[in-house]
N, CA, C and O atoms as a DFTB+ gen file, in Angstrom:
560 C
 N C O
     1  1       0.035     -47.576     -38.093
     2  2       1.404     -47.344     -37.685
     3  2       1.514     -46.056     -36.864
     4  3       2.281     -45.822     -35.930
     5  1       0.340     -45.069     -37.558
     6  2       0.884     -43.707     -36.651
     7  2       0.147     -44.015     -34.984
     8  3       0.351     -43.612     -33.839
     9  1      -0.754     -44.924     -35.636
    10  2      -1.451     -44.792     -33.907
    11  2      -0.813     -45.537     -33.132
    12  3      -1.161     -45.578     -31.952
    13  1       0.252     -46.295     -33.577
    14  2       1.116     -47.020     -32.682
    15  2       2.260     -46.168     -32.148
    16  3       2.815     -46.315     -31.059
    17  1       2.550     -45.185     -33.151
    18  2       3.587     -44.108     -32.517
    19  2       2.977     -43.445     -31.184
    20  3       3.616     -43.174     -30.166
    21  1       1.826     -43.275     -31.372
    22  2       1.310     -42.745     -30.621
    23  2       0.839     -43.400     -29.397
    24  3       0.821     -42.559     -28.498
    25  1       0.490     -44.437     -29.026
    26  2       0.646     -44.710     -28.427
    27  2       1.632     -44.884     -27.578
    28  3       1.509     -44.452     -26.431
    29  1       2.984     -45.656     -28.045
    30  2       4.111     -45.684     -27.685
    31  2       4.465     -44.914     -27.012
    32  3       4.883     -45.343     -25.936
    33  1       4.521     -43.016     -27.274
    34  2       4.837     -42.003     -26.839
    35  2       3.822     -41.961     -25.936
    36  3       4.476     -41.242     -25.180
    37  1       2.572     -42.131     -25.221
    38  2       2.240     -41.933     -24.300
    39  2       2.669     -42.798     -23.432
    40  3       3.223     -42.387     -22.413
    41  1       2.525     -43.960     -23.629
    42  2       3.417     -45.153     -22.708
    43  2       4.733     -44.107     -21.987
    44  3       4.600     -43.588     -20.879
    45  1       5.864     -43.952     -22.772
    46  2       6.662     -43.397     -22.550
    47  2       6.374     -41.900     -21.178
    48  3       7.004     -41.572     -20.172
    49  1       5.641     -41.584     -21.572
    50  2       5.373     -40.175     -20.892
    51  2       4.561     -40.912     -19.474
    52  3       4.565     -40.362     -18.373
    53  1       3.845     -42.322     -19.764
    54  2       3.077     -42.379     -18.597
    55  2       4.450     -43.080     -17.433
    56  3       4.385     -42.851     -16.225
    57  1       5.508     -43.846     -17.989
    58  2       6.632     -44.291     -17.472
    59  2       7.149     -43.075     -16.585
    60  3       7.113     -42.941     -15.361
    61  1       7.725     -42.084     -17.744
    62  2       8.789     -40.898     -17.193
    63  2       7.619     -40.031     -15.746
    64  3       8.105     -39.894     -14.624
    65  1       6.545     -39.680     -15.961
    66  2       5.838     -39.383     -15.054
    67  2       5.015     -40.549     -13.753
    68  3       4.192     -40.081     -12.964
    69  1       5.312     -41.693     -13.732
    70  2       5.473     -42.743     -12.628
    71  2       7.184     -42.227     -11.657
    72  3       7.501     -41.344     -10.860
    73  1       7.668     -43.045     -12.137
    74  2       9.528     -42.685     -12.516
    75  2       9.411     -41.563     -11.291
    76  3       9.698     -41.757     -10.110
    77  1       8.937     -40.396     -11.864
    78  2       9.145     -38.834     -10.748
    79  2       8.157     -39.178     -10.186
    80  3       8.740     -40.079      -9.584
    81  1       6.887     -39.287      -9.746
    82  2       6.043     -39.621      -8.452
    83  2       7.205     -40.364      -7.519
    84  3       7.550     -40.013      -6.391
    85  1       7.578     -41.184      -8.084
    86  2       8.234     -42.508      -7.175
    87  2       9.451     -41.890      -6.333
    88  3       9.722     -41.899      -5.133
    89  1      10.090     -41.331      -7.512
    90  2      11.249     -40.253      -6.823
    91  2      11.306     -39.123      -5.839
    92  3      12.124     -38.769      -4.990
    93  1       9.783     -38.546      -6.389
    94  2       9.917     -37.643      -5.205
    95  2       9.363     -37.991      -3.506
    96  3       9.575     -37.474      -2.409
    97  1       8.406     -39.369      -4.106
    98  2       8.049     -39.839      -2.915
    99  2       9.195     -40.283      -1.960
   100  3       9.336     -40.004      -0.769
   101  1      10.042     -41.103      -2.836
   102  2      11.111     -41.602      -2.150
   103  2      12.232     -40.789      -1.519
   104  3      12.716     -41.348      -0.534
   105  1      12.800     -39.545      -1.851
   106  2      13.370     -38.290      -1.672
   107  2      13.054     -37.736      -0.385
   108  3      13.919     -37.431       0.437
   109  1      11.412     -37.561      -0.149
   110  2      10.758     -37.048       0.726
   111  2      10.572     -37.942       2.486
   112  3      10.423     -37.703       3.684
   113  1      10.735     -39.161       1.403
   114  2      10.508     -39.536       2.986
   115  2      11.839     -39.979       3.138
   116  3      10.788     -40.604       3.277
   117  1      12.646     -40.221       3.223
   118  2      14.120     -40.226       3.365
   119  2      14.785     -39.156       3.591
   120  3      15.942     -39.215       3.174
   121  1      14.494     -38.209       4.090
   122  2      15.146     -36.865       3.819
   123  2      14.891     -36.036       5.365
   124  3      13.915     -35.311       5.559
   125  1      15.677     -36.230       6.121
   126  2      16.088     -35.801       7.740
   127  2      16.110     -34.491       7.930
   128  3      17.310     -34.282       7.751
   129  1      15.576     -33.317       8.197
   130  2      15.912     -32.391       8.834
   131  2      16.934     -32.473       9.920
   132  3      16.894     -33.291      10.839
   133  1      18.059     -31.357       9.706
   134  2      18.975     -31.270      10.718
   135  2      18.594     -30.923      11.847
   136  3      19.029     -31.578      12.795
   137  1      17.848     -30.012      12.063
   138  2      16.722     -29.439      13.364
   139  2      16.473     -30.649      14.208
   140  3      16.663     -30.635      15.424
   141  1      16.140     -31.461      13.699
   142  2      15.716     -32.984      13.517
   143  2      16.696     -33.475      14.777
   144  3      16.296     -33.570      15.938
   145  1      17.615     -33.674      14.477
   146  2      18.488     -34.107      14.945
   147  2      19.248     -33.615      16.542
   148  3      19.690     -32.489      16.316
   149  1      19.528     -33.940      17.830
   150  2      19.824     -33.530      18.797
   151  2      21.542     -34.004      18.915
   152  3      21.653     -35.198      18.635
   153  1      22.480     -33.543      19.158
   154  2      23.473     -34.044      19.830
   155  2      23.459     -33.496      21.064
   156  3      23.389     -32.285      21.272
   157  1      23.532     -34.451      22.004
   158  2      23.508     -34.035      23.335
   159  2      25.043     -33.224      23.587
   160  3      26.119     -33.465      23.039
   161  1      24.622     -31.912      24.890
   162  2      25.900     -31.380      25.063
   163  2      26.523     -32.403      25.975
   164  3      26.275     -33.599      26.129
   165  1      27.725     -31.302      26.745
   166  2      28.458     -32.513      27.962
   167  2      27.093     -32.650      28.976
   168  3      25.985     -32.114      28.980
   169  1      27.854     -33.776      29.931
   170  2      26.588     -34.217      30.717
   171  2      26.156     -33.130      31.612
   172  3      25.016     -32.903      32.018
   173  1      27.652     -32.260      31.944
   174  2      27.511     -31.068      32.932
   175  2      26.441     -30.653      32.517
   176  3      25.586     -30.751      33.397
   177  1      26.102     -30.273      31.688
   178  2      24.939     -29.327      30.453
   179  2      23.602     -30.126      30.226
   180  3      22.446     -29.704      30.196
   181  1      24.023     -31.222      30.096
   182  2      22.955     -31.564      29.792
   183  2      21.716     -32.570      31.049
   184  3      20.543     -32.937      30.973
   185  1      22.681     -32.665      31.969
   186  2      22.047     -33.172      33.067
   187  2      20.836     -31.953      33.963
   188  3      19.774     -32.373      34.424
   189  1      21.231     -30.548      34.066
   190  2      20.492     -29.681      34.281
   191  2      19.004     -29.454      33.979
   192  3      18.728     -28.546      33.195
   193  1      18.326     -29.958      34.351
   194  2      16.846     -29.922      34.345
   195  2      15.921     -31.208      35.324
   196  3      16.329     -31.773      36.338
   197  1      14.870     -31.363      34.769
   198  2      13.925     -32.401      35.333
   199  2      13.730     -33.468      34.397
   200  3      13.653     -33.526      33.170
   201  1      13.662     -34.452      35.512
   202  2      13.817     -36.373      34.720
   203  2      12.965     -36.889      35.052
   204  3      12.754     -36.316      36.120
   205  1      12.219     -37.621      34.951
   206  2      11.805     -38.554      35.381
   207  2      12.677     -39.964      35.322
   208  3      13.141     -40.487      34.309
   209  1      12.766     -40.409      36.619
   210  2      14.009     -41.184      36.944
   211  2      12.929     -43.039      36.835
   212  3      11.722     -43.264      36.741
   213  1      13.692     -43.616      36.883
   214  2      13.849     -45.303      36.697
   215  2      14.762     -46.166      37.278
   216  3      15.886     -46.243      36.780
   217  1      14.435     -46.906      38.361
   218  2      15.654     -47.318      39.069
   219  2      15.125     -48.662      38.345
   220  3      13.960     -49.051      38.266
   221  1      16.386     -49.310      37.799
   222  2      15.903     -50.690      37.222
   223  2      15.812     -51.951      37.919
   224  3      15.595     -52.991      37.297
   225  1      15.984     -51.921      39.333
   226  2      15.902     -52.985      40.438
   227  2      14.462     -52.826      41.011
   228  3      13.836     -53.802      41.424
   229  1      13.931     -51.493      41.021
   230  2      12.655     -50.785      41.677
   231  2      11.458     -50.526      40.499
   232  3      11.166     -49.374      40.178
   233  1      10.886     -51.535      39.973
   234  2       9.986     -51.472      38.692
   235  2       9.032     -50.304      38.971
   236  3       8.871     -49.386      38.167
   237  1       8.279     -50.409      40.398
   238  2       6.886     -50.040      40.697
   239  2       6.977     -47.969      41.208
   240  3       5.994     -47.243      41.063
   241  1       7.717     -47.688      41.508
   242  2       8.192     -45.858      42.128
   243  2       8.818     -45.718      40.975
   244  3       9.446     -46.394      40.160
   245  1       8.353     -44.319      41.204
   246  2       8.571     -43.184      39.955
   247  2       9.687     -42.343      41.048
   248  3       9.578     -42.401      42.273
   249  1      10.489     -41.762      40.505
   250  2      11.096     -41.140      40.947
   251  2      11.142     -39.893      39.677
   252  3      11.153     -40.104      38.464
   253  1      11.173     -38.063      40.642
   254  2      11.534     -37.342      40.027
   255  2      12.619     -36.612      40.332
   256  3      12.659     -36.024      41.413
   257  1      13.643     -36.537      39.447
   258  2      15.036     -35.821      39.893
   259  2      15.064     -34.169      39.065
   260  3      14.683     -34.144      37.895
   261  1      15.399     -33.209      39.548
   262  2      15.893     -31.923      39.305
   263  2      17.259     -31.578      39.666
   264  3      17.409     -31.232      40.838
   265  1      18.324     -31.594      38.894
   266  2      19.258     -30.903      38.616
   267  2      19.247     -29.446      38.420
   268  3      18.923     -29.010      37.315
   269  1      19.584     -28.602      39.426
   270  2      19.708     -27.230      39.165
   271  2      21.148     -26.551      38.527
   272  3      22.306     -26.808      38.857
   273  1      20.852     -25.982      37.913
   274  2      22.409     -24.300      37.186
   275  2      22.907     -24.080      38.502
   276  3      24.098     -23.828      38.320
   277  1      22.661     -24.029      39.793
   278  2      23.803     -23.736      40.869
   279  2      24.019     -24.760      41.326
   280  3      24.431     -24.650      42.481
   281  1      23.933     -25.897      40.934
   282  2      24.156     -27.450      41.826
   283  2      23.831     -27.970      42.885
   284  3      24.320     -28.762      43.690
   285  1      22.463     -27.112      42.699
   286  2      21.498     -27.923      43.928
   287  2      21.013     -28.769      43.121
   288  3      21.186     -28.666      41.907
   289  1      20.056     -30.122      43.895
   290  2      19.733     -31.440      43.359
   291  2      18.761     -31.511      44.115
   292  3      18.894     -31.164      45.289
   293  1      17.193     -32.110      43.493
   294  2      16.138     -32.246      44.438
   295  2      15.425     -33.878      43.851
   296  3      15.025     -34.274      42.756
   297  1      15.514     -34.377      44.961
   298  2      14.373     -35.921      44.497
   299  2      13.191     -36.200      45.211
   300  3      12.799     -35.980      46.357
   301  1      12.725     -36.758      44.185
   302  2      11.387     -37.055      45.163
   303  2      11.365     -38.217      45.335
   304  3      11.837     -39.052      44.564
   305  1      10.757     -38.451      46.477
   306  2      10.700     -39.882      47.274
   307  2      11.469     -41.053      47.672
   308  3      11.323     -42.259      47.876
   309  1      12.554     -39.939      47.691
   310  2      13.874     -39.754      48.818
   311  2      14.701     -41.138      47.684
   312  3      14.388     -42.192      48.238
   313  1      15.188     -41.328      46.969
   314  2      15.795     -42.053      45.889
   315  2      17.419     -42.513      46.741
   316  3      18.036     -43.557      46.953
   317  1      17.547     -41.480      46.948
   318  2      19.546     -41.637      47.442
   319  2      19.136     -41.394      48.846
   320  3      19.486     -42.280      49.626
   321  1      18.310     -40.147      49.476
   322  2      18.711     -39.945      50.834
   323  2      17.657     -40.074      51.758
   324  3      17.712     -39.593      52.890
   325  1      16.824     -40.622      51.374
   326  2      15.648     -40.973      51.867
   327  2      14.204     -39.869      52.072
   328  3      14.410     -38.885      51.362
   329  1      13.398     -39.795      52.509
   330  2      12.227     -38.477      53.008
   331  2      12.668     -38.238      54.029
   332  3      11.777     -37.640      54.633
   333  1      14.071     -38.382      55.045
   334  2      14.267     -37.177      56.125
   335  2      15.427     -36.858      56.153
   336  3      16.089     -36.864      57.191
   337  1      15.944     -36.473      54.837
   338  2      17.433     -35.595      54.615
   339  2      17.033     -34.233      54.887
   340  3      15.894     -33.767      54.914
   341  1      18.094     -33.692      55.076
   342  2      17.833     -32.144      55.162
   343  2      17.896     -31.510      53.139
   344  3      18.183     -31.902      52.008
   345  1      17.523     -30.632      53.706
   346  2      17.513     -29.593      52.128
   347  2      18.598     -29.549      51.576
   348  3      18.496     -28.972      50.493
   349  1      20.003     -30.017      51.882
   350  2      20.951     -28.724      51.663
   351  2      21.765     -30.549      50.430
   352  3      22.747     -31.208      50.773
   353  1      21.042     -30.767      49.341
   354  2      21.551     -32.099      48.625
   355  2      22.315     -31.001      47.164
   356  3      21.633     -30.136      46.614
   357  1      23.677     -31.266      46.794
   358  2      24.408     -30.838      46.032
   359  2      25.123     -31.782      44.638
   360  3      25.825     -32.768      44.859
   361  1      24.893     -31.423      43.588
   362  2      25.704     -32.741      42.239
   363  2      26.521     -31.528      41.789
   364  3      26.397     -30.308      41.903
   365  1      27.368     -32.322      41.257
   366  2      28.933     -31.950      40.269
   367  2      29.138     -32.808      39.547
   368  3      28.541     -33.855      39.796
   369  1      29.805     -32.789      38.668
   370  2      30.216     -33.973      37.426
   371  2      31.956     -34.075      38.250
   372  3      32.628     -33.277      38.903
   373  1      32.124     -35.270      37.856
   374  2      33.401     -35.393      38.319
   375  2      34.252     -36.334      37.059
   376  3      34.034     -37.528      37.264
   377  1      34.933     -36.168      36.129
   378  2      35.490     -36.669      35.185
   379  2      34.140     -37.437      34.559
   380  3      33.079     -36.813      34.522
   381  1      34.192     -38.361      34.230
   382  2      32.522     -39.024      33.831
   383  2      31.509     -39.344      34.427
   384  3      30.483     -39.724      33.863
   385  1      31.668     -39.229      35.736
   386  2      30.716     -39.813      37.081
   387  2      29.708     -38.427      37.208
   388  3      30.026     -37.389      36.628
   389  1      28.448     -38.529      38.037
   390  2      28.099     -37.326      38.666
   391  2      28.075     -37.538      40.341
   392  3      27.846     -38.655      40.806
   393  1      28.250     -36.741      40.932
   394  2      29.048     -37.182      43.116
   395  2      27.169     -36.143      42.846
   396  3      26.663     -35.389      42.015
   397  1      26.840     -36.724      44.024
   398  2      26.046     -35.860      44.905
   399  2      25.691     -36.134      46.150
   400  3      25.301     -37.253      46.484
   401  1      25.773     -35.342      46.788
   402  2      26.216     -34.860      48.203
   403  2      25.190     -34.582      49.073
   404  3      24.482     -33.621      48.773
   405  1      24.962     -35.123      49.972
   406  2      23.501     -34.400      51.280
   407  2      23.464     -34.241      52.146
   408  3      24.531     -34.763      52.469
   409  1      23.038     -33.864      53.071
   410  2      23.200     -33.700      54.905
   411  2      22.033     -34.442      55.122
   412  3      21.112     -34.582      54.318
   413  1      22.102     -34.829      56.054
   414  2      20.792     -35.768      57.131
   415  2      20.516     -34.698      57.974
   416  3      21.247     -33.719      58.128
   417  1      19.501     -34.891      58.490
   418  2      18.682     -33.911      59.754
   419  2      20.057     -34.220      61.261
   420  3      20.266     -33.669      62.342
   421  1      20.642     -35.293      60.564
   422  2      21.653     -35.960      62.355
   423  2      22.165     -35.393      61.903
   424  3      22.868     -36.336      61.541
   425  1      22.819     -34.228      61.259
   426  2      24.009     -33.832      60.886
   427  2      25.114     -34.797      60.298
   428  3      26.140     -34.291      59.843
   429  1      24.973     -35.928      60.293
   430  2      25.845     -36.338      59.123
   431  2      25.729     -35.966      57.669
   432  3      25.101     -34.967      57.317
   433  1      26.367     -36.814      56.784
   434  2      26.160     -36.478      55.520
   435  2      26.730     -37.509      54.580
   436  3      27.831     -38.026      54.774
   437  1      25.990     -37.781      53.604
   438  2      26.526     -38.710      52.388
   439  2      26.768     -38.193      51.272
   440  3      26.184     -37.157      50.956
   441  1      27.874     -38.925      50.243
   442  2      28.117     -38.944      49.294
   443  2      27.761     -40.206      48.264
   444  3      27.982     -41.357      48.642
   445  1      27.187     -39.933      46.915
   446  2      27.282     -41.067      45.501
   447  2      28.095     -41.033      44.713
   448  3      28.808     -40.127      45.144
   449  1      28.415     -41.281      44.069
   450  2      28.891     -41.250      42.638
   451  2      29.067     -42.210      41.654
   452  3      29.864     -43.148      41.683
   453  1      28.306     -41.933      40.814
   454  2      27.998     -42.666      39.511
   455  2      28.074     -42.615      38.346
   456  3      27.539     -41.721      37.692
   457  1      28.790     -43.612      37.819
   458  2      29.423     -43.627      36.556
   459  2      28.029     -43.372      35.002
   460  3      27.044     -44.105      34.901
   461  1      28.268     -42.475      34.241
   462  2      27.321     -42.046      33.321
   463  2      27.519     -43.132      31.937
   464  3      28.433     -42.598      31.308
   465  1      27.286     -43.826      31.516
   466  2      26.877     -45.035      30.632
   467  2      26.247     -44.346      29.280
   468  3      26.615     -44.593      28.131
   469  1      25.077     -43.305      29.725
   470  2      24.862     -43.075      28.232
   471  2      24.198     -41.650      28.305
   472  3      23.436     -41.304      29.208
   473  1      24.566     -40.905      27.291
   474  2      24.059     -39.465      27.464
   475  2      23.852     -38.721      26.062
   476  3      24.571     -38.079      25.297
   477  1      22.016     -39.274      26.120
   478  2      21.288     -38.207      25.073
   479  2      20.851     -37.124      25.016
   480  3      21.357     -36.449      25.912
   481  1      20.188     -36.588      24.451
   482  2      19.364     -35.505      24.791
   483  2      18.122     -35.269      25.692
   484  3      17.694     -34.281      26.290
   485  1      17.595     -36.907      25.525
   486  2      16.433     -37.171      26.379
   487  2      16.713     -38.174      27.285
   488  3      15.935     -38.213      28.238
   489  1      17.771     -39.162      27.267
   490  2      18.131     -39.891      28.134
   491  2      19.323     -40.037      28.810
   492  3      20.415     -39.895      28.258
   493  1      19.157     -40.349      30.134
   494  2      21.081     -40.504      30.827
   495  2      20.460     -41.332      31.718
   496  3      19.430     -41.242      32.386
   497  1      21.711     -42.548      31.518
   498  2      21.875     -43.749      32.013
   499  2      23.141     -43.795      33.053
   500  3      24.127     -43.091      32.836
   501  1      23.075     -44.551      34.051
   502  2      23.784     -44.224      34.932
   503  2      23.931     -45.462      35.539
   504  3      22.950     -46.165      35.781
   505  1      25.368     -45.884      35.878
   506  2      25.930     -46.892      36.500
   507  2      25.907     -46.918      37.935
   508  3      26.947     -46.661      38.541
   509  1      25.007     -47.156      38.462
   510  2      24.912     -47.167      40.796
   511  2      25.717     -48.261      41.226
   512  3      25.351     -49.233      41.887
   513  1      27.029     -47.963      40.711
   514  2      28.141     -48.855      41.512
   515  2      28.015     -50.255      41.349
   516  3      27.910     -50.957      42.354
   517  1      28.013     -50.660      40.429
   518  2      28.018     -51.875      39.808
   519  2      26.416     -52.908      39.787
   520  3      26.045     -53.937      39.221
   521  1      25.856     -51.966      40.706
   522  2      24.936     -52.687      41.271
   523  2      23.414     -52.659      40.760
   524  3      22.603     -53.581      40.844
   525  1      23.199     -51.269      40.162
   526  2      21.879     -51.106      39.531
   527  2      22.224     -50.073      38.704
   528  3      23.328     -49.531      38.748
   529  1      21.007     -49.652      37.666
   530  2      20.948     -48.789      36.743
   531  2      20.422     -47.935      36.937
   532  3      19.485     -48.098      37.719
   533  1      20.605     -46.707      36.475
   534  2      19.373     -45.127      37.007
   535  2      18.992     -44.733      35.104
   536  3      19.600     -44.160      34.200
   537  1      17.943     -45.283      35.219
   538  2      17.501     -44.868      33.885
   539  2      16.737     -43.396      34.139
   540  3      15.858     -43.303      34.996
   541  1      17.286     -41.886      33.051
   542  2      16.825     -40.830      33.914
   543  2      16.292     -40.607      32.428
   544  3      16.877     -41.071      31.449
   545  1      14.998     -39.768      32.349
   546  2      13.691     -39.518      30.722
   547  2      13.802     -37.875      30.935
   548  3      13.650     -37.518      32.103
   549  1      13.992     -37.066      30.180
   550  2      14.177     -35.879      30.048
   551  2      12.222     -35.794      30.178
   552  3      11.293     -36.400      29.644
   553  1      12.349     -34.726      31.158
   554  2      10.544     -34.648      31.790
   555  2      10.107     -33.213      30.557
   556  3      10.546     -32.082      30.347
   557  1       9.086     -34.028      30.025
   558  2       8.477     -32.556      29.028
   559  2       7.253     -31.743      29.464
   560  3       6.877     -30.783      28.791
């Protein structure tokens, strides 16, 4: 009888110590750091840097876009204004859209503007006038 108590009580102890393995395993991996977590600022803010861009009509070109802090805008392989715009290409946010602006070497000049669809920390999606998508990858 006593060795059945005894037993019993280890049973018990081998339960209650399963029980907490399980718990803390489960605790641990369920358990998010806030750090963790990004909320993207406004797009003004958060569009500022380098992308690697995605035109979703154009599978095969990479495109790289730079957003500058004074609202200069630089692409490579001429995306909006082709390889013989002049230097002088400018973005602004305009209510939800971003406009950007360029001169041609003829002295003319164009304008875009495109409606912003989705804005993470690492991604902004962009509406090209009904017509295509600008998938843009925060460049690391």
């Amino acid at each position: 009888m006593r060795k059945n108590l005894i037993f019993t009580e280890i049973r018990k102890l081998h339960y209650v110590f399963i029980i907490l393995i399980l718990s803390a395993l489960f605790v641990s991996c369920h358990k998010k750091n806030e750090s963790d977590v990004c909320i993207a600022p406004t797009i003004e803010k958060n569009l500022v840097g380098i992308w690697d861009a995605l035109l979703m009509s154009d599978e095969g070109t990479k495109y790289i876009l730079e957003f500058k802090n004074d609202g200069s805008y630089v692409e490579s392989n001429g995306l909006l204004f082709g390889t013989d715009n002049a230097p002088d290409i400018t973005w602004k946010i305009q209510k939800d859209s971003v406009v950007v602006t360029g001169k041609y070497n003829n002295a003319t000049s164009g304008s875009y503007s495109f409606s912003v669809l989705t804005n993470t920390c690492e991604k902004v999606v962009f509406d090209m006038e009904g017509i295509d998508k600008l998938i843009l990858t925060r460049k690391k």
